[in-house]
Every structure is written in C-alpha cells, then in structure tokens.
Backbone as JSON Lines, residues from 0, in Angstrom:
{"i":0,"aa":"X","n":[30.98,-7.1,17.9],"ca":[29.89,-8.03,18.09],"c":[30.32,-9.38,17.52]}
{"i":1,"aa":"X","n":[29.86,-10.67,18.33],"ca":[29.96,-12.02,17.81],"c":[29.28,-12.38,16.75]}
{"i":2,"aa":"X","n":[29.7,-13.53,15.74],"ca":[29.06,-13.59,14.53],"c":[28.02,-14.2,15.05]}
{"i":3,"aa":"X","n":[27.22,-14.92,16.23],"ca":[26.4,-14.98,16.66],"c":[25.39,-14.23,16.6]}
{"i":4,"aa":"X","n":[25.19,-13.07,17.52],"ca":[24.65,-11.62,17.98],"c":[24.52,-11.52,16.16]}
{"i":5,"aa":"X","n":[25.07,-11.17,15.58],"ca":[25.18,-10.26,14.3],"c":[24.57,-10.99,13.54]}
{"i":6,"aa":"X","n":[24.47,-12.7,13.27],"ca":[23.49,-13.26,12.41],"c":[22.15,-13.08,12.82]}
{"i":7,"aa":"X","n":[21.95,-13.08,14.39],"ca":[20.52,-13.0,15.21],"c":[19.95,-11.88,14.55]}
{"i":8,"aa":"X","n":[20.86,-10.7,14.45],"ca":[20.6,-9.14,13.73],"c":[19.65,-9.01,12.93]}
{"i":9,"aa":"X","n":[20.55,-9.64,11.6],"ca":[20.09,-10.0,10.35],"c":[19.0,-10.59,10.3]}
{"i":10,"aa":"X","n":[18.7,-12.01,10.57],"ca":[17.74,-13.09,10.82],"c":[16.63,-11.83,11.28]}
{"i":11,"aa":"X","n":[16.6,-11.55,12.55],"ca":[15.38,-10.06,13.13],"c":[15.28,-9.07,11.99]}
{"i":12,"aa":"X","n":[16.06,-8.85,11.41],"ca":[15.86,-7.66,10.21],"c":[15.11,-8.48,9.13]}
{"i":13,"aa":"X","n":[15.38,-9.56,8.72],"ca":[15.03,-9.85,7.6],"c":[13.17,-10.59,7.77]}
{"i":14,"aa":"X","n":[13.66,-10.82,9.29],"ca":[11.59,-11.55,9.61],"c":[11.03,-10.13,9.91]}
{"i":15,"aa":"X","n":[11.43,-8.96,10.12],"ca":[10.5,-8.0,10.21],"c":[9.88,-7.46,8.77]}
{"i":16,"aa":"X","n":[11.13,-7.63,7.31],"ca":[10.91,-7.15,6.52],"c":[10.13,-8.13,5.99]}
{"i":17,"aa":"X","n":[10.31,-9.28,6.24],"ca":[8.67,-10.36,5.54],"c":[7.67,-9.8,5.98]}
{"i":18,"aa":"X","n":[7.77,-9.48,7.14],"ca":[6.14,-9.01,8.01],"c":[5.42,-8.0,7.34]}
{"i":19,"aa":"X","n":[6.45,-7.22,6.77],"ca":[6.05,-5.93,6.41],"c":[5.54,-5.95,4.63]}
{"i":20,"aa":"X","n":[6.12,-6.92,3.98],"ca":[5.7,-7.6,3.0],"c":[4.23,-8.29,2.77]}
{"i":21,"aa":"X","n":[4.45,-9.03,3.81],"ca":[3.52,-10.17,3.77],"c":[1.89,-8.98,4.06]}
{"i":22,"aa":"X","n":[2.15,-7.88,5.42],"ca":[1.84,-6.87,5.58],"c":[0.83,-6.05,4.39]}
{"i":23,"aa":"X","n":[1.42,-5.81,3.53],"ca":[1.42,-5.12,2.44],"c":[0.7,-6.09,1.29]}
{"i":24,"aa":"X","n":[0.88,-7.38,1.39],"ca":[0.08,-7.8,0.54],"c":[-1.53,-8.41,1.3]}
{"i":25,"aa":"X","n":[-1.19,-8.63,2.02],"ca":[-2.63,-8.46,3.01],"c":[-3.53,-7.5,2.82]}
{"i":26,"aa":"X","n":[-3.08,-6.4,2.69],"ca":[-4.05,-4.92,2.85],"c":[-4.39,-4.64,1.27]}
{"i":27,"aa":"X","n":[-3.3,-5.37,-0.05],"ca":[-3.92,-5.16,-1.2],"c":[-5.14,-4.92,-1.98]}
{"i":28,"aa":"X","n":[-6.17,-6.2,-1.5],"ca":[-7.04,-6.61,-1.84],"c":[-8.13,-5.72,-0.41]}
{"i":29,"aa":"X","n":[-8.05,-5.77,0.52],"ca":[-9.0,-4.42,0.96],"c":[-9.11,-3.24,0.29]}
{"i":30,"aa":"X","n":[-7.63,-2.74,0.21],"ca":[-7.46,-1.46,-0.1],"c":[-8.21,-1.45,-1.85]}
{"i":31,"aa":"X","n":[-8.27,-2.0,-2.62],"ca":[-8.37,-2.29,-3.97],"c":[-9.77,-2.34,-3.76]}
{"i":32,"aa":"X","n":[-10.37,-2.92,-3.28],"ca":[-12.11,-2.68,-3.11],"c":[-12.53,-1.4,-2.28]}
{"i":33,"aa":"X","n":[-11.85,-0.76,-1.31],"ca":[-12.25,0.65,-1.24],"c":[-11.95,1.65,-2.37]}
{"i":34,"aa":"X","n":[-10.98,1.16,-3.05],"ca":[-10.75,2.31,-4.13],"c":[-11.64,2.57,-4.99]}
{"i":35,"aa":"X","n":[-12.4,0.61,-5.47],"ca":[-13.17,0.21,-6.26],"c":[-14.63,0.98,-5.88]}
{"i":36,"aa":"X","n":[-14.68,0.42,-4.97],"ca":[-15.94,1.82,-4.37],"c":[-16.21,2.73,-4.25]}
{"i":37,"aa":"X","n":[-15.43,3.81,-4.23],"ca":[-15.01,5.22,-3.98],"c":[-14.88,6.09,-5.65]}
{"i":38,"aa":"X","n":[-14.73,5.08,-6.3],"ca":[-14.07,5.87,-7.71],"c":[-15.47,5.07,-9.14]}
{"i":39,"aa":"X","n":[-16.77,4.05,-8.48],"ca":[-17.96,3.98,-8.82],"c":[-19.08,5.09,-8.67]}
{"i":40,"aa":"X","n":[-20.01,4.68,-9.39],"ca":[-21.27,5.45,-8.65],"c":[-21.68,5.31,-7.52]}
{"i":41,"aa":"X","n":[-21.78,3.29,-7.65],"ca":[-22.52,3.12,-6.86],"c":[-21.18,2.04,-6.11]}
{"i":42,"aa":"X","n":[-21.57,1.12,-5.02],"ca":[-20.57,0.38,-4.73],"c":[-20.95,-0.78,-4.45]}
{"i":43,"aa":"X","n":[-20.43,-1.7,-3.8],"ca":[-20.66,-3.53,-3.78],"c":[-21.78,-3.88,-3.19]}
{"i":44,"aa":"X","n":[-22.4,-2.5,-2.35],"ca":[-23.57,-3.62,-1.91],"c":[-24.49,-2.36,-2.6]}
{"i":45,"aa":"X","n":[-24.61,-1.92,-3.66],"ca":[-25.56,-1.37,-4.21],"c":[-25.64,0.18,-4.0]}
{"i":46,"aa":"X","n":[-25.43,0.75,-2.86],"ca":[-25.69,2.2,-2.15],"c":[-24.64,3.11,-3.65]}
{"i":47,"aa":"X","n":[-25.73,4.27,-3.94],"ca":[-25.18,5.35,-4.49],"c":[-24.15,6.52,-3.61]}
{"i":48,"aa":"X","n":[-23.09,6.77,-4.14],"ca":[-22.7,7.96,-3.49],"c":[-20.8,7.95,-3.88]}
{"i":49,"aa":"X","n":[-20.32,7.09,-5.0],"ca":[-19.15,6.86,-5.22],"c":[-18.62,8.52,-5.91]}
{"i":50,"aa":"X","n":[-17.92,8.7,-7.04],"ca":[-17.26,10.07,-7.52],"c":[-17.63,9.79,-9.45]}
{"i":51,"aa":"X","n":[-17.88,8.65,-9.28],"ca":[-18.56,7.86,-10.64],"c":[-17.48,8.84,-11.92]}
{"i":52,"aa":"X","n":[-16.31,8.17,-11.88],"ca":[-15.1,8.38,-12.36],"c":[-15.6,7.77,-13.63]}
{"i":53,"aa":"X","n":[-15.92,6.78,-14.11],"ca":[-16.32,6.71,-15.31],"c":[-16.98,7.32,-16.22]}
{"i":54,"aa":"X","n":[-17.94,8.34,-15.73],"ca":[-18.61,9.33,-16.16],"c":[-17.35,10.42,-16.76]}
{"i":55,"aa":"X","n":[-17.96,11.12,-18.35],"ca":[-16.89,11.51,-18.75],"c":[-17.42,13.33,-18.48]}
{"i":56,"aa":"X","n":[-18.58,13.13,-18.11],"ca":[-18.76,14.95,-18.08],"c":[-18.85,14.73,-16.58]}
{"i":57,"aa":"X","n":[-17.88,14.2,-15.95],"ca":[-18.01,14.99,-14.56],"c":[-16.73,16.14,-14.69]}
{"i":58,"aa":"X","n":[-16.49,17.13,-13.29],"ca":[-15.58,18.24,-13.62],"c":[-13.87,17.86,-13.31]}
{"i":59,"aa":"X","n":[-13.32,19.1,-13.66],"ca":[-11.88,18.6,-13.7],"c":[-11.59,18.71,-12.28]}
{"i":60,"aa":"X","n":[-12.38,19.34,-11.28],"ca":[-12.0,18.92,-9.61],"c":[-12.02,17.25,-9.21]}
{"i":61,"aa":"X","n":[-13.46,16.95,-10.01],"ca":[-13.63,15.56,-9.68],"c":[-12.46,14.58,-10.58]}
{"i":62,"aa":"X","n":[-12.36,14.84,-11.63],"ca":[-11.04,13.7,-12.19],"c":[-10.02,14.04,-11.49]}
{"i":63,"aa":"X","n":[-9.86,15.36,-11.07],"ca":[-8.41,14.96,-10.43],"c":[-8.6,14.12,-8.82]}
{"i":64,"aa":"X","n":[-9.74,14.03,-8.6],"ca":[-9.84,12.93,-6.77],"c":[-9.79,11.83,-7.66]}
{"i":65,"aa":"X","n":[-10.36,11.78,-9.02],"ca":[-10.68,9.89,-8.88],"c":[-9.19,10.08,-9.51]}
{"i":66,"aa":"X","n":[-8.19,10.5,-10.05],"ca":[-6.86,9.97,-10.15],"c":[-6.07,10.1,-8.48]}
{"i":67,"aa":"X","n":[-6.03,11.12,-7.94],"ca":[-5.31,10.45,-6.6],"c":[-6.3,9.42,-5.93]}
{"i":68,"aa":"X","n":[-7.1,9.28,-5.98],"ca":[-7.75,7.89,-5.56],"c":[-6.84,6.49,-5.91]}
{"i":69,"aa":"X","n":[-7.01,7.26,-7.66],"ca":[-6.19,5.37,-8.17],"c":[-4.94,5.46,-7.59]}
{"i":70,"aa":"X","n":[-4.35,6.58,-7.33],"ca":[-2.52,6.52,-6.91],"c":[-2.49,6.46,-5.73]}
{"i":71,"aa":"X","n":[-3.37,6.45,-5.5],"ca":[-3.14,6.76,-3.74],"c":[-2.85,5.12,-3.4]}
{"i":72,"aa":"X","n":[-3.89,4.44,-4.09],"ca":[-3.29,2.84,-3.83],"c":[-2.14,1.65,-4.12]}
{"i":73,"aa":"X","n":[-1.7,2.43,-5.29],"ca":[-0.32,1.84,-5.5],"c":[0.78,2.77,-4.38]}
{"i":74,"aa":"X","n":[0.87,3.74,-4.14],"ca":[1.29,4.68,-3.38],"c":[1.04,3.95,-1.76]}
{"i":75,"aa":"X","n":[0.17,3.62,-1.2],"ca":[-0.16,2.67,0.02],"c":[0.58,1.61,0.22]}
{"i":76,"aa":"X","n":[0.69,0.72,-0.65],"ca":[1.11,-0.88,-1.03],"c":[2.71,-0.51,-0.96]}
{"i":77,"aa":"X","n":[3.06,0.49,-2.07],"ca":[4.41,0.59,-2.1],"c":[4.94,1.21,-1.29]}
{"i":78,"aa":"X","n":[4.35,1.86,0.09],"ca":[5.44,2.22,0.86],"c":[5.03,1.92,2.27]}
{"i":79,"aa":"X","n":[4.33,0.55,2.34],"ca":[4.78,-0.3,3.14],"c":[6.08,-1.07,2.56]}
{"i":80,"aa":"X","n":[6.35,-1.34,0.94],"ca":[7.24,-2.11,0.15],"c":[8.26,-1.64,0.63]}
{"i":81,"aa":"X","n":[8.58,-0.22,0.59],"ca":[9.68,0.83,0.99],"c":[10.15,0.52,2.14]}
{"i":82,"aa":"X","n":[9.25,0.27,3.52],"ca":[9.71,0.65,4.62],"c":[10.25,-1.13,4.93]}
{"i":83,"aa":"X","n":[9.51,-1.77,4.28],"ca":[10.47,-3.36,4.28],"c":[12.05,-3.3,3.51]}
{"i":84,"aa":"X","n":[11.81,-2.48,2.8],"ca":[13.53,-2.58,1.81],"c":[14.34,-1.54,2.76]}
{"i":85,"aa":"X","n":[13.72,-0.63,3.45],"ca":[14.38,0.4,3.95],"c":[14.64,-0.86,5.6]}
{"i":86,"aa":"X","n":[14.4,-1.84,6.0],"ca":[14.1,-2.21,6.98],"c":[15.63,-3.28,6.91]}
{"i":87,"aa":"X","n":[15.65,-3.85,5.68],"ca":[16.63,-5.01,4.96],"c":[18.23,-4.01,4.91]}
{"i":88,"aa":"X","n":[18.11,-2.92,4.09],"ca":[19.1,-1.84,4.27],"c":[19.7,-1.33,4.94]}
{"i":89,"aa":"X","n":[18.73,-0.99,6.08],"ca":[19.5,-0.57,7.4],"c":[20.2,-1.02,8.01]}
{"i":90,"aa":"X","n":[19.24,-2.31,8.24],"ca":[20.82,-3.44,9.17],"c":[22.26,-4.22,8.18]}
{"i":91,"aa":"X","n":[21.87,-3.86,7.02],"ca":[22.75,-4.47,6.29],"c":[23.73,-3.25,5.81]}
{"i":92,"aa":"X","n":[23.63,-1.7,6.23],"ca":[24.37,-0.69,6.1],"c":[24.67,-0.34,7.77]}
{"i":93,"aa":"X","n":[24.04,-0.15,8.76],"ca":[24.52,-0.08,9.99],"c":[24.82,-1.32,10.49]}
{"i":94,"aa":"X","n":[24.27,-2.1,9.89],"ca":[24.59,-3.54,11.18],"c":[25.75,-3.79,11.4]}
C-alpha cells in the first residue's frame, strides 16, 4: 500500500476512535442520571419507585442491584473507551 492509502487508514481509524470517545462522553451524563434514579427512592421528577440504596435495612438481594447499578455505569462509559482504544490498535497492529 502507498503512504497515501495508509495515512488515509490511520486518519479513518483515528476519526472513528474520537467518535467513539466523544460517543462515550455524550452518554455520561444521561447514563449518570438514570443510575441516579434507579438507585433513589424517589427520582427527579418526584415519582416513588427507585431501590432506595441509601436505606441501610434494605436486603442483601437489594444491595447487591444497587452495587451493579453503580458498576454497571462506569462499566458502560468504559467500554465504549475500550472499543475506541481497541479501534486506534487495530489499525496501528494490522494496518
């Protein structure tokens, strides 16, 4: 391949992995207020029905949802992060 073609490569690899970045920080702040809601009593516009994780006598079924709740969102964020580094890697190990 021409060093042409092969910078075009790169350049396409590297604007997909912004996308996927930029991607990922976009959905932060949604995702962070459903969690926020989900792991309350109540939620942003008032309605009861969250897992009310703050409560300390709820049961050990329920602490363990409101902890994959909280992980589940760093876990979201970071592997859109992943599939951008895995995106940068690829063409820079196959390309």
């Amino acid at each position: 391949m021409n060093n042409k073609a092969q910078a075009a490569g790169y350049a396409m690899a590297f604007m997909l992995a912004v996308t996927a970045i930029i991607l990922a920080l976009a959905f932060a702040k949604p995702v962070n207020e459903i969690t926020t809601d989900s792991m309350n009593a109540t939620n942003s516009i008032g309605e009861v029905g969250g897992m009310d994780c703050n409560n300390s006598s709820i049961s050990d079924f329920q602490k363990a949802g409101c902890l994959v709740s909280d992980m589940g969102q760093g876990f979201f964020i970071g592997g859109i992060m992943a599939i951008a580094g895995m995106i940068i890697a690829a063409r820079v190990i196959f390309g």
